[in-house]
C-alpha positions in Angstrom: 9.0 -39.7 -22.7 8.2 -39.5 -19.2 10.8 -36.8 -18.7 9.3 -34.6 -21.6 5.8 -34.9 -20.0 7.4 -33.6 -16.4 9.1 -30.4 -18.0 6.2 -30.0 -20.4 4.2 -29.7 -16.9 6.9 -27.6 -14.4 7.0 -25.3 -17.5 3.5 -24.9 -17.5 2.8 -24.3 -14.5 5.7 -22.0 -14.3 3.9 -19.7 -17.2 0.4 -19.7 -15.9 0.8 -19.7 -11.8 -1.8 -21.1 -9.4 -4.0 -18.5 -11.2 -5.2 -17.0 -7.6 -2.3 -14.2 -6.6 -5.0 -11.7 -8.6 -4.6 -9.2 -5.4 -1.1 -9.1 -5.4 1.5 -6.8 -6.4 5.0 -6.9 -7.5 7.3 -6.6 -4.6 5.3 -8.9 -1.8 3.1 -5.7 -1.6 -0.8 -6.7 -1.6 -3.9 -4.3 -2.1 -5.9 -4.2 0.6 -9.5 -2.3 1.5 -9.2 1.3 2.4 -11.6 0.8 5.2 -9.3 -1.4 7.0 -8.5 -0.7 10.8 -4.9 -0.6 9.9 -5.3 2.0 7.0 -8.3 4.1 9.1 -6.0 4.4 12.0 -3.0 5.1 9.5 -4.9 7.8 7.6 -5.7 9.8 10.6 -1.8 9.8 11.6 -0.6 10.9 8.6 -3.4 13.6 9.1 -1.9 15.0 12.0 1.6 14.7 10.7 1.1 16.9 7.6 -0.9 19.3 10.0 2.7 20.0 11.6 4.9 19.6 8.6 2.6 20.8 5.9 0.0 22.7 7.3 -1.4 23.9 3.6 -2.2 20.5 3.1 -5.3 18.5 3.5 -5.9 15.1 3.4 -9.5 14.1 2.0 -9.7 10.4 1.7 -7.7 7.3 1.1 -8.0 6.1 -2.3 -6.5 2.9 -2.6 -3.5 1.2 -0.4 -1.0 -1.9 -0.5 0.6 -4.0 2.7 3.4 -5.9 3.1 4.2 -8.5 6.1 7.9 -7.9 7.5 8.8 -7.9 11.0 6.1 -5.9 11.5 3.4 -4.2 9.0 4.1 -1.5 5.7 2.0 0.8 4.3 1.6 2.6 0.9 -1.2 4.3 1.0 -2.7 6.8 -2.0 -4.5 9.9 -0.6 -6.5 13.0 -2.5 -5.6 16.1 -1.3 -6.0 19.5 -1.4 -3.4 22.7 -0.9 -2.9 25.8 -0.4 -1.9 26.3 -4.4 -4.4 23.4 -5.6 -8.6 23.7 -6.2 -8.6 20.4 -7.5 -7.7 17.0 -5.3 -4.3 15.5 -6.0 -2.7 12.6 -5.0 0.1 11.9 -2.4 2.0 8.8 -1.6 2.2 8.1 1.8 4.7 5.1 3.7 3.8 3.5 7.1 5.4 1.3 9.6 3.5 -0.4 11.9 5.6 -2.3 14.4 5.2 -5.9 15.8 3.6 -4.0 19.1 1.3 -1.6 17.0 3.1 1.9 17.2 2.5 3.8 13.4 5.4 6.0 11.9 5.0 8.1 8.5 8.3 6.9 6.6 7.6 9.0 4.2 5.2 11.0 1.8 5.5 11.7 -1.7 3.6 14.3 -3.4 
């Protein structure tokens, strides 16, 4: 009986969770607040990157991002946009690194 009543319990709380991982995403990725230092600063870089790379392209405003914690700090961050062949905002993907010692890298962007 007593064994029932411990798997009745592991498998409970293996269905339903602690209940308080509402933030997180799949993957160890976790939204965070656009206004963040971290997504600010990352915003602005990936600014000046597509100036060189993609100069049709303008970056209006981060609308929402995700982290995850390695050796070291990634980015997914969603952006409106505008181009050169584009009157209405549209929405890129872009990937940063931040290192253990703060230096930034776009990874990539995905229109």
């Amino acid at each position: 009986m007593m064994r029932l009543v411990i798997i009745m319990i592991f498998l409970i709380s293996v269905l339903f969770g602690s209940g308080c991982k509402d933030a997180e995403i799949e993957g160890g990725f976790t939204a965070v607040d656009v206004k963040i230092p971290e997504v600010v600063k990352s915003v602005d870089l990936l600014k000046k990157d597509l100036a060189v790379k993609h100069p049709d392209v303008k970056v209006l405003r981060a609308v929402s991002a995700e982290s995850q914690i390695v050796a070291g700090q990634k980015l997914v961050i969603k952006c409106e946009y505008l181009s050169d062949t584009n009157d209405k905002p549209k929405i890129l993907r872009a990937y940063i690194f931040i290192t253990l010692e703060s230096k930034y890298t776009v990874e990539k962007v995905e229109f």
